[in-house]
C-alpha positions in Angstrom: -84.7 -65.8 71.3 -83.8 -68.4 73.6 -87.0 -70.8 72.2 -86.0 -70.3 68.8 -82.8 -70.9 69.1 -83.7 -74.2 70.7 -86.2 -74.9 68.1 -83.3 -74.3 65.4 -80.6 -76.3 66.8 -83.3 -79.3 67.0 -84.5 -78.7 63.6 -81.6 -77.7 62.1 -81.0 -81.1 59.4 -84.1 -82.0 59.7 -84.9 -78.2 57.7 -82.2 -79.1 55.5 -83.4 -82.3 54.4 -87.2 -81.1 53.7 -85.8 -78.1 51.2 -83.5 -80.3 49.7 -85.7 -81.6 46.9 -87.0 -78.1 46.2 -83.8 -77.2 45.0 -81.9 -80.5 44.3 -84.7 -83.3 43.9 -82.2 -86.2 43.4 -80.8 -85.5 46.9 -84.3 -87.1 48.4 -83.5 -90.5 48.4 -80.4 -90.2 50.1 -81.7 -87.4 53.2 -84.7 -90.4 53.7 -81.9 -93.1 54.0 -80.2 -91.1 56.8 -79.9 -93.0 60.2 -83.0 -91.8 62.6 -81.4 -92.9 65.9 -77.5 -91.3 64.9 -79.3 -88.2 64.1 -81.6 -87.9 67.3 -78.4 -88.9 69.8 -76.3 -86.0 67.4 -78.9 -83.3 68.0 -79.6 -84.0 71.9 -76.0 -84.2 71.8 -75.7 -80.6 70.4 -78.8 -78.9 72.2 -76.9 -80.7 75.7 -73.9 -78.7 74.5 -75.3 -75.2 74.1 -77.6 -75.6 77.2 -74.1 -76.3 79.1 -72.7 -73.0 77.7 -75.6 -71.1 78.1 -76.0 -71.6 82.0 -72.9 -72.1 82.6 -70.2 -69.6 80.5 -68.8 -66.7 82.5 -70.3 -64.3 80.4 -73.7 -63.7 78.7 -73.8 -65.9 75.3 -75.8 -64.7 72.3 -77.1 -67.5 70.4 -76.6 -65.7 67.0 -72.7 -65.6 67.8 -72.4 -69.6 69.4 -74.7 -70.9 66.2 -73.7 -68.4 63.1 -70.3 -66.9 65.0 -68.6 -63.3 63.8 -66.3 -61.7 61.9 -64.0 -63.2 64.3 -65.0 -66.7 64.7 -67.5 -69.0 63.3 -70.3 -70.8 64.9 -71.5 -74.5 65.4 -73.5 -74.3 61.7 -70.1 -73.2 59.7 -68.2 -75.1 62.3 -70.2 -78.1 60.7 -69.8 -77.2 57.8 -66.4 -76.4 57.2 -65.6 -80.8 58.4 -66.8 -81.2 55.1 -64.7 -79.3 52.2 -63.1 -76.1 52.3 -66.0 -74.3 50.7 -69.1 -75.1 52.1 -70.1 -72.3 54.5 -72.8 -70.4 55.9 -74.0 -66.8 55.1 -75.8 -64.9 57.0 -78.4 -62.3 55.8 -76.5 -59.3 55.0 -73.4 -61.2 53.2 -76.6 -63.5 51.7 -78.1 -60.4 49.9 -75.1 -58.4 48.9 -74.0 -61.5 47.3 -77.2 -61.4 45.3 -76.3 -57.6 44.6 -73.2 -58.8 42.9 -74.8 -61.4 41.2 -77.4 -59.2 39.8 -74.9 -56.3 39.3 -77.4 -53.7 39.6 -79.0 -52.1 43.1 -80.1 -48.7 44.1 -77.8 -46.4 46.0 -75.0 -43.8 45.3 -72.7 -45.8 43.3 -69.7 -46.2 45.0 -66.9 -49.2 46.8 -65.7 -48.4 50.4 -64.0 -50.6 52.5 -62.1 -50.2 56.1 -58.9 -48.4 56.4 -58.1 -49.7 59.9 -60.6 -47.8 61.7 -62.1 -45.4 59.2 -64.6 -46.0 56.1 -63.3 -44.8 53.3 -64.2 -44.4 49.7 -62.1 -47.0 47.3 -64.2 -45.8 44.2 -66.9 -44.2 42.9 -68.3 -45.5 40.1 -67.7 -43.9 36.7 -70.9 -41.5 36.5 -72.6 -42.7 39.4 -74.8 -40.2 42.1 -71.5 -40.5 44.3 -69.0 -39.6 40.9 -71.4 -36.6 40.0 -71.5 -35.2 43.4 -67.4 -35.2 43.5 -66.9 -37.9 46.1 -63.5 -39.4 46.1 -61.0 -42.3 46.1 -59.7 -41.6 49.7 -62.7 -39.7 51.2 -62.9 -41.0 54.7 -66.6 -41.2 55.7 -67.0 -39.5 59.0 -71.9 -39.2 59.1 -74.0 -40.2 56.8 -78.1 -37.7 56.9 -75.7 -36.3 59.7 -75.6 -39.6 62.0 -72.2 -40.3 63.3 -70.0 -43.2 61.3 -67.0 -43.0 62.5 -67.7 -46.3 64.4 -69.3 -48.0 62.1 -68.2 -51.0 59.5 -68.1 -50.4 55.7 -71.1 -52.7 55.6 -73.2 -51.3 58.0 -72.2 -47.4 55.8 -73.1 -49.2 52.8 -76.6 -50.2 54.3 -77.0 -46.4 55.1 -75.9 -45.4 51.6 -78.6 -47.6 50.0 -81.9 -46.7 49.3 -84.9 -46.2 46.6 -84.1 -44.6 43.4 -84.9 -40.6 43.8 -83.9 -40.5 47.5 -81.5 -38.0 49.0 -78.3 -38.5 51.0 -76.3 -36.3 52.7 -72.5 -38.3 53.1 -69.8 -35.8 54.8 -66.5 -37.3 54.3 -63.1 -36.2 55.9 -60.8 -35.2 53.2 -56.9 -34.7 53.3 -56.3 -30.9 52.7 -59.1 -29.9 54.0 -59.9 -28.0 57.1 -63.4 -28.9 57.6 -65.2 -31.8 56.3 -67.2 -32.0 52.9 -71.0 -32.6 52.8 -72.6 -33.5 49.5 -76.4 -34.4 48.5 -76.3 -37.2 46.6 -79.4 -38.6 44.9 -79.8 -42.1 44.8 -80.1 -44.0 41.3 -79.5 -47.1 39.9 -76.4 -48.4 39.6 -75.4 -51.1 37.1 -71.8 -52.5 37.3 -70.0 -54.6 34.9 -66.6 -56.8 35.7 -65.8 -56.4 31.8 -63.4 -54.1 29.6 -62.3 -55.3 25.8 -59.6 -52.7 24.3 -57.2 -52.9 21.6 -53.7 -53.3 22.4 -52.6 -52.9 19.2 -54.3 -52.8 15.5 -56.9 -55.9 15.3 -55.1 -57.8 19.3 -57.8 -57.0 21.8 -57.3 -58.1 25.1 -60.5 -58.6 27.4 -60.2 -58.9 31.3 -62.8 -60.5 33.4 -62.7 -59.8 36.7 -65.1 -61.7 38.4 -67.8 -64.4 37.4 -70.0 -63.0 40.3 -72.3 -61.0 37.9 -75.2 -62.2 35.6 -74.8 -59.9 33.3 -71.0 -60.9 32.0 -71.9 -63.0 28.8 -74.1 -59.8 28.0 -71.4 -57.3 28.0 -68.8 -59.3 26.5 -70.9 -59.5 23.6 -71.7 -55.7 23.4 -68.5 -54.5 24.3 -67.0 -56.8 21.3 -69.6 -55.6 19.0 -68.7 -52.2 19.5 -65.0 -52.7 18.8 -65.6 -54.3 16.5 -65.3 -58.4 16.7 -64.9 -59.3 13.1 -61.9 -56.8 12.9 -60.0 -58.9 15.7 -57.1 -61.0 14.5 -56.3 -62.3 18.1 -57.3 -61.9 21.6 -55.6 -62.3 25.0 -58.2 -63.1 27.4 -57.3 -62.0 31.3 -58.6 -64.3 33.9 -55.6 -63.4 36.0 -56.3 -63.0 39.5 -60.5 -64.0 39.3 -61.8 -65.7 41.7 -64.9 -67.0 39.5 -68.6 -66.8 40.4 -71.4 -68.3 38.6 -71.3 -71.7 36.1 -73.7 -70.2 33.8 -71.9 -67.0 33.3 -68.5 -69.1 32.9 -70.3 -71.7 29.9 -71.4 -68.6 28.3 -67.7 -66.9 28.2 -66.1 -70.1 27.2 -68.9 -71.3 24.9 -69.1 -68.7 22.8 -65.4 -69.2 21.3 -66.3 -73.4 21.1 -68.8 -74.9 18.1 -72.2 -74.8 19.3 -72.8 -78.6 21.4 -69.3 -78.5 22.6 -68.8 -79.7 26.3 -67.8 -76.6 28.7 -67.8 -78.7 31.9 -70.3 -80.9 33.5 -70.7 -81.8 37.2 -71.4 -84.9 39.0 -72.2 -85.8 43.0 -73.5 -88.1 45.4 -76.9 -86.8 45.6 -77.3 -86.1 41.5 -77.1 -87.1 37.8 -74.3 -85.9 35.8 -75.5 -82.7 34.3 -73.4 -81.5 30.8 -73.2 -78.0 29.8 -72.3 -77.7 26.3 -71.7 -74.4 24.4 -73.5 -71.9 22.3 -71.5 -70.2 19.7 -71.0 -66.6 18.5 -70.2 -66.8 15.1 -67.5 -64.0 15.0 -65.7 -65.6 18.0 -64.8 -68.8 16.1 -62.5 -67.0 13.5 -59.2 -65.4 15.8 -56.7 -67.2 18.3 -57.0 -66.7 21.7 -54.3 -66.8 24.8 -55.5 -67.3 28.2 -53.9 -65.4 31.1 -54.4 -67.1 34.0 -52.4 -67.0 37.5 -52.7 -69.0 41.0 -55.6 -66.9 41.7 -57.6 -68.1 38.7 -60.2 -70.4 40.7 -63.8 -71.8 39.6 -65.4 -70.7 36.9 -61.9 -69.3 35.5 -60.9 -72.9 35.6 -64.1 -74.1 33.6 -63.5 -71.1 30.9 -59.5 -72.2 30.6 -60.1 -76.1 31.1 -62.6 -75.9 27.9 -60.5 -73.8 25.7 -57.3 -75.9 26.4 -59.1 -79.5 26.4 -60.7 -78.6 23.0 -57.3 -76.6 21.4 -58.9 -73.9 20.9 -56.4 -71.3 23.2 -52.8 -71.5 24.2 -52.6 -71.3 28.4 -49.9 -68.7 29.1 -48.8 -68.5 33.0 -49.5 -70.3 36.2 -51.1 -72.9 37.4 -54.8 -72.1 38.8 -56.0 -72.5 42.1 -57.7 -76.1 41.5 -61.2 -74.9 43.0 -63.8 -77.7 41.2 -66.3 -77.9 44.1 -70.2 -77.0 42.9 -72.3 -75.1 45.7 -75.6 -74.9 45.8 -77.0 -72.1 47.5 -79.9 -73.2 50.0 -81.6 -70.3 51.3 -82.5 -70.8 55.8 -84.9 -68.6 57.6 -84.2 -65.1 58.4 -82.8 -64.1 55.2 -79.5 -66.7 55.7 -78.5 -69.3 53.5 -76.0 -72.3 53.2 -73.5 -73.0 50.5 -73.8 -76.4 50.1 -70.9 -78.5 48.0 -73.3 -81.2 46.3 -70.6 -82.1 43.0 -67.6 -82.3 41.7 -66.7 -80.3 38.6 -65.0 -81.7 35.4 -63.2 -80.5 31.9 -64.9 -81.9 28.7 -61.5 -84.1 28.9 -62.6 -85.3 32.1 -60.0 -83.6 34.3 -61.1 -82.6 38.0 -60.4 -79.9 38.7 -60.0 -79.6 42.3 -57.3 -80.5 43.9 -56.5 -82.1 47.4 -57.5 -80.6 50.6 -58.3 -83.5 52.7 -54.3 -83.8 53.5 -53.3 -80.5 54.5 -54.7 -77.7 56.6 -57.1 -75.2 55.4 -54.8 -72.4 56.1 -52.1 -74.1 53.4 -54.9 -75.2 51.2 -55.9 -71.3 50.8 -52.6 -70.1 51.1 -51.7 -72.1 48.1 -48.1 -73.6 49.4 -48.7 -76.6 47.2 -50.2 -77.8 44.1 -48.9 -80.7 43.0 -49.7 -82.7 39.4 -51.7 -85.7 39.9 -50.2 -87.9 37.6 -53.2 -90.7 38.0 -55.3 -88.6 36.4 -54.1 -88.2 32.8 -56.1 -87.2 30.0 -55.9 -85.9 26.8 -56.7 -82.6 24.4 -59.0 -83.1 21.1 -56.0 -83.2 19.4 -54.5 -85.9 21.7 -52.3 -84.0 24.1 -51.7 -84.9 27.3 -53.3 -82.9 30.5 -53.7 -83.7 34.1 -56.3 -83.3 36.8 -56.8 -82.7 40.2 -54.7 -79.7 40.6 -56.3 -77.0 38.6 -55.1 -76.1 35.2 -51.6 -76.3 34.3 -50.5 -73.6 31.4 -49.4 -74.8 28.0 -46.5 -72.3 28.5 -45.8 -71.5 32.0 -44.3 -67.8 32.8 -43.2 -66.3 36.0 -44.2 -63.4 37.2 -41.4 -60.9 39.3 -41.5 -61.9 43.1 -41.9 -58.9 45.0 -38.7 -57.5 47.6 -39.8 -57.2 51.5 -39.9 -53.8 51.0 -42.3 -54.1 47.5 -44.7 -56.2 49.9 -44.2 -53.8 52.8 -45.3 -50.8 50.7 -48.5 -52.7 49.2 -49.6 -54.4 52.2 -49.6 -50.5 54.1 -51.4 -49.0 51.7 -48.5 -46.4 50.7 -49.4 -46.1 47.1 -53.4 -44.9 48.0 -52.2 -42.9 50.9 -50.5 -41.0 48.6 -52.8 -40.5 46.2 -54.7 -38.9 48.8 -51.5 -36.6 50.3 -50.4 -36.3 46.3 -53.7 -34.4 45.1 -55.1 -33.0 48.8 -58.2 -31.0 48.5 -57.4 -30.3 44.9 -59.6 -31.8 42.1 -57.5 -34.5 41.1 -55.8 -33.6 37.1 -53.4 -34.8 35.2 -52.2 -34.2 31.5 -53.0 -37.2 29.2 -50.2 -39.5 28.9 -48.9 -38.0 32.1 -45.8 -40.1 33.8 -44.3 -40.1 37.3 -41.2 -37.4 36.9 -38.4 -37.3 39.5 -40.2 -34.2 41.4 -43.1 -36.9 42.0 -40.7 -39.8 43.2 -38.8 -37.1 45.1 -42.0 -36.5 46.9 -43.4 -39.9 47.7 -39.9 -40.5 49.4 -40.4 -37.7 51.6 -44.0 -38.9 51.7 -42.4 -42.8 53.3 -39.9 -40.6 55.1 -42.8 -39.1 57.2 -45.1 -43.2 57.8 -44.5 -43.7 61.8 -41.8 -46.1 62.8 -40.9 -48.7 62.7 -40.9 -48.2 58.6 -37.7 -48.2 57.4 -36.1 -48.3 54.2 -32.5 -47.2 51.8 -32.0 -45.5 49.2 -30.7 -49.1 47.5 -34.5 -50.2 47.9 -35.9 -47.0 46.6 -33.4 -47.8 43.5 -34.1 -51.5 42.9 -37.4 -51.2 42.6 -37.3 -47.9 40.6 -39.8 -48.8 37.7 -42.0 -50.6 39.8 -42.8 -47.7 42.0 -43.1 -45.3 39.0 -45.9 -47.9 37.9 -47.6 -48.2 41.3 -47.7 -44.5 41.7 -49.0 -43.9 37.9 -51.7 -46.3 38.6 -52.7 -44.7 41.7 -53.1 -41.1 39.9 -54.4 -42.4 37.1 -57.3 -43.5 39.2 -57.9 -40.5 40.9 -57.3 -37.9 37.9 -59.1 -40.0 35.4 -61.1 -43.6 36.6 -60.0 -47.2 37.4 -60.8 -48.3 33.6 -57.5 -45.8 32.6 -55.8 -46.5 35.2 -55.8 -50.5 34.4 -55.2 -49.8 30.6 -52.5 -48.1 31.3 -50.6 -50.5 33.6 -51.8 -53.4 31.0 -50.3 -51.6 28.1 -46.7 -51.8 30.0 -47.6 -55.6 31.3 -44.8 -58.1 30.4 -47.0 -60.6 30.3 -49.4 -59.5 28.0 -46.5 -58.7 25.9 -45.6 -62.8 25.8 -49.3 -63.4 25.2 -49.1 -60.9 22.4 -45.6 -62.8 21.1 -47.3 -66.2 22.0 -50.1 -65.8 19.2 -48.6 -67.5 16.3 -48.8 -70.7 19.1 -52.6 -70.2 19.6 -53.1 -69.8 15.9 -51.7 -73.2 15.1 -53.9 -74.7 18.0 -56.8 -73.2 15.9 -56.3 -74.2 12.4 -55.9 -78.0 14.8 -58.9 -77.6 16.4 -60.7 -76.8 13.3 -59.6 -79.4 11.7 -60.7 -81.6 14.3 -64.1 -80.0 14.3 -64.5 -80.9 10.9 -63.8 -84.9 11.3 -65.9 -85.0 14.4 -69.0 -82.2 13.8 -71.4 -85.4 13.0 -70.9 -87.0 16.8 -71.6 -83.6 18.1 -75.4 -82.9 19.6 -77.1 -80.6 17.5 -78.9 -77.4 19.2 
């Protein structure tokens, strides 16, 4: 280990620079241009370094922690990386390939999310008619063996590497269940599980509102168009698209979502960098999608390829931006695949509106702890540009609503209750070993809020809180806890409908229609003055 870790440290740019063409091939002329004699002192300078440390440190060093680091510290290679922007990192193997998971949204295994409750592995969710849903595993299930080996000190990820396996393959998971004595064992077969970050439902006759999760999966522009055909697309009067709270994903995915509401040869975005030409992505057009008003949800959260979808729709007037302003995350990076199954992520461009906004906003004068905690987002009021229909915008700070609306801050003790989990806890205390059931339209009574204050009444010290807090936040906790059993008695698809029925918010979107409408009937007017400029596909 100790040779190949020498070799890699010596080799390290000099690897990057001979697979840069293969995957970016305007980047050669700049990695041959690169100072010989800088990079040689740099790398003696590094290998000097790690030879101190590895003679010399009080304690044996593993050269897989100093170079790629831990869960708790990163190494000299993200070190590196992370001089350069706040995104460009390095993944190692098992992050590198359930990232392509995601991205591919389909693997073999049982079909279900877990995560770490402090110590334990425990199931968030099985998937609606997965292996892991037909063999009753549940939201709560702590996972104690897995074929009868001992994993109560493992991590979720090395579980979910258990879990996985080829299609027609048994399982045996026992799980820890509150109400119950003994732990439950279950064969599970394997199968193939294919997820989707979509759901389009009507909120009311011919208003459909469609959430996207997450950009992550390559599958997205596929089921937005079958989940729209089945309702029903040319029956839609308006739509409120949710990209609240989505992190983004993949360009491709985002130029399919936001060009299929555009005219076909309509810029999405394009990206620019150092090391490459410009490169445009324009849209291709669903028919049915050019015909209803759209307002687009967005939040703080709302970062990347959110950004490209809600930058295109508001630069061309084609949808009215109702809430806050998005996290301002207009970095491109290329993934660059290392030995060993690894791989960097590589920023190599800039991103950009059709109006020519950037998107991302300032990092280089603050720390990256306030950059990701989002204290500040200021306008940048250099960089002013303009709609189709010649309204003003600004860049370099993500994308500011058309009609901004403020969600409810949370109390101390709202934030105290979410951030411990008192809501899933109960769920699990709330239904024991019982098969989770509720009526339909079932809502939290008083006998159900009397229990969950006994339930906080019995959380270890030093939780505290009065009846006055209890009171304040009366309806919020009725539609915490209704999510919560919702999820467990039915799935997370009713539980969400439900809570986005009630949602304030998408009742303004739903009131803010008649403003997207009149964007519309602009933008098609527009459309009609300038379809001859437009490239023709």
């Amino acid at each position: 280990m100790k040779n190949k870790t020498t070799l890699f440290v010596t080799l390290l740019l000099a690897v990057l620079v001979l697979m840069a063409p293969i995957y970016w091939p305007g980047l050669r002329a700049h990695a041959a241009s690169s100072n010989t004699e800088d990079l040689d002192r740099s790398m003696k300078a590094v290998a000097a370094v790690y030879s101190l440390v590895e003679q010399n440190y009080a304690d044996p060093v593993s050269s897989e922690k100093a170079f790629y680091g831990d869960h708790n510290v990163g190494g000299a290679i993200p070190g590196m990386l992370h001089t350069l922007d706040p995104h460009s990192n390095f993944v190692d193997p098992a992050e590198y390939r359930d990232m392509q998971r995601r991205q591919h949204a389909q693997y073999f295994g049982v079909g279900m999310q877990i995560t770490m409750d402090g110590p334990k592995t425990v199931v968030m969710e099985p998937f609606t008619g997965s292996p892991a849903w037909n063999a009753d595993l549940r939201r709560g299930d702590w996972i104690v063996a897995v074929d009868a080996k001992d994993a109560t000190t493992l991590d979720s990820q090395a579980v979910a590497e258990m879990l996985r396996g080829p299609r027609g393959t048994q399982v045996r998971v026992s799980v820890r269940r509150d109400g119950a004595a003994e732990p439950v064992s279950v064969t599970v077969t394997r199968g193939e599980i294919e997820t989707s970050v979509v759901d389009a439902f009507w909120l009311k006759p011919g208003i459909v509102h469609l959430k996207v999760t997450s950009f992550e999966a390559q599958n997205l522009g596929r089921d937005v168009d079958a989940q729209l055909q089945k309702l029903g697309e040319s029956s839609v009067s308006g739509m409120v698209l949710d990209l609240r709270g989505n992190l983004g994903g993949l360009v491709n995915e985002a130029v399919a979502l936001g060009g299929r509401f555009l005219r076909n040869g309509q810029t999405v975005v394009s990206h620019r960098g150092r090391a490459e030409q410009e490169q445009v992505f324009r849209a291709k057009a669903q028919a049915a999608a050019q015909k209803y008003p759209i307002v687009v949800l967005i939040d703080r959260l709302s970062a990347s390829a959110s950004e490209i979808v809600s930058g295109a729709l508001q630069d061309h007037d084609r949808a009215w931006l109702l809430g806050e302003t998005t996290f301002g995350k207009g970095l491109v990076q290329a993934q660059f695949p290392l030995s060993e199954g690894a791989a960097l992520l590589l920023t190599i461009a800039h991103y950009y509106t059709p109006s020519g906004r950037l998107i991302q906003r300032d990092y280089q004068h603050q720390s990256f702890f306030d950059y990701y905690s989002h204290r500040t987002n200021p306008t940048n009021t250099d960089d002013v540009k303009a709609t189709d229909a010649g309204r003003k915008v600004f860049g370099g700070g993500g994308i500011t609503p058309d009609e901004k609306y403020d969600s409810p801050k949370l109390s101390l003790f709202q934030r105290r209750l979410l951030n411990m989990g008192a809501f899933y806890h109960f769920g699990s205390v709330y239904f024991g070993a019982a098969k989770p059931g509720l009526p339909a339209g079932w809502q939290p009574d008083s006998d159900t809020m009397a229990r969950f204050k006994e339930f906080l009444h019995k959380q270890p010290p030093p939780f505290t809180f009065t009846d006055a807090d209890l009171a304040n936040a009366q309806d919020w906790l009725r539609e915490q806890i209704r999510y919560e059993l919702y999820f467990r008695a039915f799935d997370k698809k009713t539980a969400e409908r439900a809570r986005w029925m009630d949602d304030a918010e998408i009742h303004k979107a739903i009131e803010s229609m008649p403003k997207a409408e009149a964007l519309l009937k602009t933008s098609q007017k527009l459309y009609a003055l300038r379809v001859p400029d437009l490239p023709r596909q």
